[in-house]
VOMI-640759 format. One record per residue: residue number from 1; x, y, z of N, C-alpha, C, O, CB in turn. Coordinates in Angstrom, 3 decimals, padded with zeros to 6 digits, m for minus. Last residue first. Glycine has a CB too. Example, Ala and Ser with C-alpha at 12.3 -4.5 7.8 and 13.67 -1.06 7.14 Angstrom:
<nodes>
  resi      n.xx      n.yy      n.zz     ca.xx     ca.yy     ca.zz      c.xx      c.yy      c.zz      o.xx      o.yy      o.zz     cb.xx     cb.yy     cb.zz
     2   012.850  m002.250   007.080   013.670  m001.060   007.140   012.900   000.030   007.870   013.409   001.138   008.039   014.084  m000.598   005.725
     1   013.190  m005.690   007.800   012.300  m004.500   007.800   013.200  m003.300   007.800   014.236  m003.319   008.465   011.308  m004.473   009.046
</nodes>
This chain:
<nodes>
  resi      n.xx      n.yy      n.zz     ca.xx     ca.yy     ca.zz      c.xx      c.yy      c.zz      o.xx      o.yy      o.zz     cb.xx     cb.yy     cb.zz
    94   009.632  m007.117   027.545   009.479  m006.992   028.586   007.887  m006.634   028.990   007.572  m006.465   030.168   010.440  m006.185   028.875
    93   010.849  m006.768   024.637   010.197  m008.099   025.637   010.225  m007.843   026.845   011.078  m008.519   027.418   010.899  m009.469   025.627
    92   010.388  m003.861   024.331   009.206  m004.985   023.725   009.382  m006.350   024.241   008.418  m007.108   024.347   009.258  m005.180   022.048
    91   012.908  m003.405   025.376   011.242  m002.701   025.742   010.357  m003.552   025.468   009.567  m003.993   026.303   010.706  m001.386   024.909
    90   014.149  m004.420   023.608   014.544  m004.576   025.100   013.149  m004.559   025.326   012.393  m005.524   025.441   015.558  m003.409   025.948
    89   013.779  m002.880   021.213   013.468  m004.142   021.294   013.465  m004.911   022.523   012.854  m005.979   022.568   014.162  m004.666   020.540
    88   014.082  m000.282   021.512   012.863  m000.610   021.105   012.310  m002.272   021.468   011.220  m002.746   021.788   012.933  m000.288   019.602
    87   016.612   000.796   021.783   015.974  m000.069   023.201   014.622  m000.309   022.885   013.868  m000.554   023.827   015.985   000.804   024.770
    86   015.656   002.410   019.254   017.004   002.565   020.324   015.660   001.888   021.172   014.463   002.162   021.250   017.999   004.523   020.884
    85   014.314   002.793   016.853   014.921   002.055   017.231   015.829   001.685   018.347   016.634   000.754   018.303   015.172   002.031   016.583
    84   011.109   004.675   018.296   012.806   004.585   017.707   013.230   003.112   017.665   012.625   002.270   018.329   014.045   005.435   018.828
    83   008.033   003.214   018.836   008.998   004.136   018.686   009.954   004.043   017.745   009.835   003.515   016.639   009.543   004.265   019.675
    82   005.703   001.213   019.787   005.953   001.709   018.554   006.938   003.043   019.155   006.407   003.815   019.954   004.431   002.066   017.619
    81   003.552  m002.231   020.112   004.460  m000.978   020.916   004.625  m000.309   019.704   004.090  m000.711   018.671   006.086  m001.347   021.795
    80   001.411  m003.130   019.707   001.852  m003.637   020.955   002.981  m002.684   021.396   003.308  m002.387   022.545   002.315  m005.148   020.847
    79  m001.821  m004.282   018.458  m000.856  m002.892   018.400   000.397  m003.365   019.947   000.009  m003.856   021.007  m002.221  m000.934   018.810
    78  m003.019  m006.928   017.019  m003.245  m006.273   018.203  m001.511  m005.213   018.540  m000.386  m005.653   018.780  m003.708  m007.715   019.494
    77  m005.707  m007.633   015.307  m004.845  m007.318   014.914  m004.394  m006.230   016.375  m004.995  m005.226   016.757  m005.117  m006.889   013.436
    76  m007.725  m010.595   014.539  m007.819  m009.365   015.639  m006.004  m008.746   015.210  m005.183  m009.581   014.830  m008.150  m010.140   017.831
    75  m007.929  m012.723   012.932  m009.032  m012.197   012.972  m008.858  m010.649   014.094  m009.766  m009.848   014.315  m010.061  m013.461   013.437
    74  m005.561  m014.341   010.606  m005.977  m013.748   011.655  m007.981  m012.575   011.770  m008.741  m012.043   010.961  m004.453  m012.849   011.779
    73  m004.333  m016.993   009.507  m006.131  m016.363   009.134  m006.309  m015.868   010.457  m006.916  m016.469   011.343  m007.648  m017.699   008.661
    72  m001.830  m016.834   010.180  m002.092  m017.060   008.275  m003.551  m016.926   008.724  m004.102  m016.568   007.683  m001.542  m018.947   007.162
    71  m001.311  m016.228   012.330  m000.811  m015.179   011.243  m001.305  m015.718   010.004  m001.210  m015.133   008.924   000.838  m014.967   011.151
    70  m003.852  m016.503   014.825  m002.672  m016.797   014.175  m002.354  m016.185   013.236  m003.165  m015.285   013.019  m002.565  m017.819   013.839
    69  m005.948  m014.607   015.729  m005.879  m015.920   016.707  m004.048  m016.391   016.435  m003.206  m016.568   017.316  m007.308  m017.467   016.028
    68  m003.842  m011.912   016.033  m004.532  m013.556   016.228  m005.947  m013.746   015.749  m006.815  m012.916   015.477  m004.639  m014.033   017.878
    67  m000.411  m010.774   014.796  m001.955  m011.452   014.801  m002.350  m012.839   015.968  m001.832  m013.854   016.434  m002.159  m012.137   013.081
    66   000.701  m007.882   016.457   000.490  m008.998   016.857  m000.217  m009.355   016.102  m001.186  m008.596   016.102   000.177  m009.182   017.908
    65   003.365  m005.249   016.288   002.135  m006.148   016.464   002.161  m006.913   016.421   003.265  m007.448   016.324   001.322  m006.216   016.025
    64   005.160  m002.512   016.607   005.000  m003.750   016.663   003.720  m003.947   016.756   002.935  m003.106   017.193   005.662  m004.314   017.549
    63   007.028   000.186   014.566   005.342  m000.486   015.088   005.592  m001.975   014.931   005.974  m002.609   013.947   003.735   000.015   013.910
    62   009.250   002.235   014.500   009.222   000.549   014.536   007.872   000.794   015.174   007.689   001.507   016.160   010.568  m000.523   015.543
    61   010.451   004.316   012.073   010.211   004.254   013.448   009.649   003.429   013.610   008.961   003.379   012.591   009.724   005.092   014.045
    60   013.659   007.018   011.221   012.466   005.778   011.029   012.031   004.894   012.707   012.625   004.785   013.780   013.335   004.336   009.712
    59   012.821   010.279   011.385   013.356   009.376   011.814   012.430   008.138   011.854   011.258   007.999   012.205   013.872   009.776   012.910
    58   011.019   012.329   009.740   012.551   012.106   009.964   012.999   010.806   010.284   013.595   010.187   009.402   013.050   012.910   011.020
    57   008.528   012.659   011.679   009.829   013.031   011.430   011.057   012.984   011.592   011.874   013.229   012.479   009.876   013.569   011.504
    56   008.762   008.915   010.931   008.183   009.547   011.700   009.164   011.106   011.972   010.318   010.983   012.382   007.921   008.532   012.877
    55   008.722   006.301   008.960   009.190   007.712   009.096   008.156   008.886   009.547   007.251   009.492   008.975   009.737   008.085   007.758
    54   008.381   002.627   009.691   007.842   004.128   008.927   008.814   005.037   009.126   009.891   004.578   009.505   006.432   004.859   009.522
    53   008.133  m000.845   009.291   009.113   000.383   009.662   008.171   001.486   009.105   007.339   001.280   008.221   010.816   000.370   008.869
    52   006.541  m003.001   011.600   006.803  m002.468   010.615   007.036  m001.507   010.568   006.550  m000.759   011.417   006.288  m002.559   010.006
    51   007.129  m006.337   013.023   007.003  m004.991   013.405   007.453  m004.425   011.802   008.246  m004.954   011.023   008.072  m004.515   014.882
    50   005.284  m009.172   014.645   005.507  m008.385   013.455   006.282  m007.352   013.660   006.283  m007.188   014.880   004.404  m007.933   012.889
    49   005.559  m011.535   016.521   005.591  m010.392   016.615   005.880  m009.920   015.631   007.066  m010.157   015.402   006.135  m010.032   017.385
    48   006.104  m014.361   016.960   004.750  m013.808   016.347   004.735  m012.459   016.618   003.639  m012.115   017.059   003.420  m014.441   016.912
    47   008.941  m014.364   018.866   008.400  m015.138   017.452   006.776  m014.808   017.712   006.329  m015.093   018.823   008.815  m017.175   017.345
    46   011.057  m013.486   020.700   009.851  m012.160   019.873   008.737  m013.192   018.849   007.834  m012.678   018.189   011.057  m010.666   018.371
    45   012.771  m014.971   020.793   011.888  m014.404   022.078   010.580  m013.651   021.651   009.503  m013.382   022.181   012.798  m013.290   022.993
    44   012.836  m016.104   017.679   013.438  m016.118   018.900   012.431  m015.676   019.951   011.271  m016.083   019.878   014.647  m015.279   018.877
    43   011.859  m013.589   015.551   012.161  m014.777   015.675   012.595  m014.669   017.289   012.688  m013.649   017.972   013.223  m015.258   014.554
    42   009.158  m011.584   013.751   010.733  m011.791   014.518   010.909  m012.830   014.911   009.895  m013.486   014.674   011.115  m011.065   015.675
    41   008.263  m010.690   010.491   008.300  m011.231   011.482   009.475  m011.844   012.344   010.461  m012.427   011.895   007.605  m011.866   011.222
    40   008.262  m007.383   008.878   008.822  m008.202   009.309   008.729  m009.012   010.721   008.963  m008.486   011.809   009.660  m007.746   009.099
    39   004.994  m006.320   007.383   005.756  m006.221   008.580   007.041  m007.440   008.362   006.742  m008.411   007.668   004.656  m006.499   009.992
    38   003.357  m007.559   005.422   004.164  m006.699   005.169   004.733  m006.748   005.780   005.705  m007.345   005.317   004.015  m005.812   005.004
    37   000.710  m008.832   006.257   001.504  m009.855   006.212   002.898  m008.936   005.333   003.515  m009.656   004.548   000.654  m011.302   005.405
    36  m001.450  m006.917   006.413  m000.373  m007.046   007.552   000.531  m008.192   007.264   001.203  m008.526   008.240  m001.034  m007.281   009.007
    35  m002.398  m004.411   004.932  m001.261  m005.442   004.472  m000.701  m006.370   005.554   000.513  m006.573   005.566  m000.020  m004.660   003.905
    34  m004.721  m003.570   006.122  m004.590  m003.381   004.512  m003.834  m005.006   004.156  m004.198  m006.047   003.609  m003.360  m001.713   003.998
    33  m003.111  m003.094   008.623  m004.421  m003.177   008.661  m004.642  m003.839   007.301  m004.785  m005.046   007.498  m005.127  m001.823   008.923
    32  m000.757  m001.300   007.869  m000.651  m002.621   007.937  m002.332  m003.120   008.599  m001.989  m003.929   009.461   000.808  m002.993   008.941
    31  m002.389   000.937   006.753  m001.242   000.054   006.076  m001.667  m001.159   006.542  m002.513  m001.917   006.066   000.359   000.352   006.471
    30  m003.213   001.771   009.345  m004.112   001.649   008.277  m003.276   000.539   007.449  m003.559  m000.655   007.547  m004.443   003.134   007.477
    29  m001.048   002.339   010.547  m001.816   001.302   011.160  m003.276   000.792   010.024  m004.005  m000.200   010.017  m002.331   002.020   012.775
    28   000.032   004.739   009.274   000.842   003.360   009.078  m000.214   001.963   009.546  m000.163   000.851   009.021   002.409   003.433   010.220
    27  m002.125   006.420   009.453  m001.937   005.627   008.236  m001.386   004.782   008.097  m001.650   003.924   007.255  m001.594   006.008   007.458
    26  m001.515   007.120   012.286  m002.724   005.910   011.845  m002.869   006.067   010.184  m003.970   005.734   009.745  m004.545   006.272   012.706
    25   000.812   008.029   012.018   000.867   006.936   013.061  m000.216   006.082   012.437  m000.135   004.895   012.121   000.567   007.415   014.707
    24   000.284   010.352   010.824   001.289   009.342   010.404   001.015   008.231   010.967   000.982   007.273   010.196   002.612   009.633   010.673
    23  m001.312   011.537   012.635  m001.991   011.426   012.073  m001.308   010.255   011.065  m002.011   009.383   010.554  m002.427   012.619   011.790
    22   000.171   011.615   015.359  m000.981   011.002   015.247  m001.061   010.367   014.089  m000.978   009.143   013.997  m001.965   011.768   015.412
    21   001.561   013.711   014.244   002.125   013.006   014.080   001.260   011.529   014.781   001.809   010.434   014.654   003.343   013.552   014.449
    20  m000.002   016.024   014.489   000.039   016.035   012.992   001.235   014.286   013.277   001.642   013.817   012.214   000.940   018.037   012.038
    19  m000.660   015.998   017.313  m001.734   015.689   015.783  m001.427   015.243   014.833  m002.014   014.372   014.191  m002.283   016.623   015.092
    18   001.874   014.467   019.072   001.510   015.479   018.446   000.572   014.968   017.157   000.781   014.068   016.343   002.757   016.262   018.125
    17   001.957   011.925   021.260   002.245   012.325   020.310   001.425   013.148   019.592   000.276   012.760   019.381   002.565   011.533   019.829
    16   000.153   010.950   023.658   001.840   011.855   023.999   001.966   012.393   022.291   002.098   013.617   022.262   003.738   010.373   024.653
    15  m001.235   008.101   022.868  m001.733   009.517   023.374  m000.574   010.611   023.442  m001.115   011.458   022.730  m002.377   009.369   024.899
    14   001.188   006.371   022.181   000.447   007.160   021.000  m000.331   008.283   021.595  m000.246   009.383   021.051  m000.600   006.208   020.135
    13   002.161   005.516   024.856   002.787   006.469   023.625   001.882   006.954   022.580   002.009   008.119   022.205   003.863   005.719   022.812
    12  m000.453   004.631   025.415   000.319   005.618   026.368   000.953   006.249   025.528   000.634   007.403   025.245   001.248   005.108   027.446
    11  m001.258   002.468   023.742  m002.371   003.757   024.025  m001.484   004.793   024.681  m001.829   005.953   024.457  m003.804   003.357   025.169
    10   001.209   000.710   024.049   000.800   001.325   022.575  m000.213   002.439   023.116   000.197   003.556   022.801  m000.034   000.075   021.348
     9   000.621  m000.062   026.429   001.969   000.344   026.266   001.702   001.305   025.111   001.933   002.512   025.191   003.061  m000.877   025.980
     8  m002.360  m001.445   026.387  m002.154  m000.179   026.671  m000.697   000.518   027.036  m000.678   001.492   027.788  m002.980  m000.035   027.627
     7  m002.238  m002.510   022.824  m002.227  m002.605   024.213  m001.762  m001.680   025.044  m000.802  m001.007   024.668  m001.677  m003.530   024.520
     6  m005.696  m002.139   020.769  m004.043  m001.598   021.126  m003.917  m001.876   023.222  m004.631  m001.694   024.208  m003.890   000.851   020.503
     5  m006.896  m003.500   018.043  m007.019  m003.442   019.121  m005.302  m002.711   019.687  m004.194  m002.788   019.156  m007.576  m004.922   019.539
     4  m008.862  m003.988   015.137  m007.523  m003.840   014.978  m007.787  m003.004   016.734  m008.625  m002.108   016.839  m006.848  m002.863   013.262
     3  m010.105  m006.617   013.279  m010.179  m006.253   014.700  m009.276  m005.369   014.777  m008.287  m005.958   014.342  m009.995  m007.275   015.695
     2  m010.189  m006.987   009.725  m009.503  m007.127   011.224  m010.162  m006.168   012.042  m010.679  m005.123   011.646  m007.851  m006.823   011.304
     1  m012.507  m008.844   007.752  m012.013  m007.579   008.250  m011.374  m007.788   009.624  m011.826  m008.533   010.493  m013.150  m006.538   008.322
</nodes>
C-alpha cells in the first residue's frame, strides 16, 4: 500500500478549492493511488515526475507526482502540484 503524502505547493492549492471540487480532486488521487503507473512520465528537467490529466469543471487539469523511493516498487506517493495547463509546467520546475 502507498504512502500517499502532499507537498506543501499541492496543500495550498488544494485548500482554496471548493467542496464539491475537493471532492474530484481526491478521486483523481484515489485513481492514481490505485494506478499510479497511469500518469504520463516526463522527461528532461522533469524526469520522475508523473502527471495525470482530469476534468475539473470543464477544464482539463494536470496532477503532478512523484514515486519513491523509485517508480517500479514505490513505497510513498508524493502530490507535487495540480492546476491548468497554462504555466503549469514553468511552475513545476521551480
Amino acid at each position: 500500500m502507498l504512502i500517499v503524502s502532499a507537498s506543501p505547493s499541492f496543500s495550498r492549492i488544494a485548500k482554496k478549492l471548493h467542496a464539491k471540487d475537493k471532492l474530484v480532486l481526491d478521486n483523481a488521487v484515489q485513481w492514481i493511488t490505485a494506478n499510479h503507473q497511469n500518469g504520463e512520465e516526463k522527461k528532461g528537467d522533469l524526469a520522475g515526475v508523473f502527471v495525470y490529466k482530469f476534468k475539473l469543471n470543464h477544464q482539463e487539469t494536470l496532477l503532478a507526482y512523484e514515486l519513491k523511493p523509485d517508480k517500479l516498487n514505490p513505497s510513498e506517493l508524493v502530490l507535487l502540484a495540480v492546476g491548468p495547463h497554462e504555466n503549469f509546467y514553468a511552475a513545476l520546475k521551480r
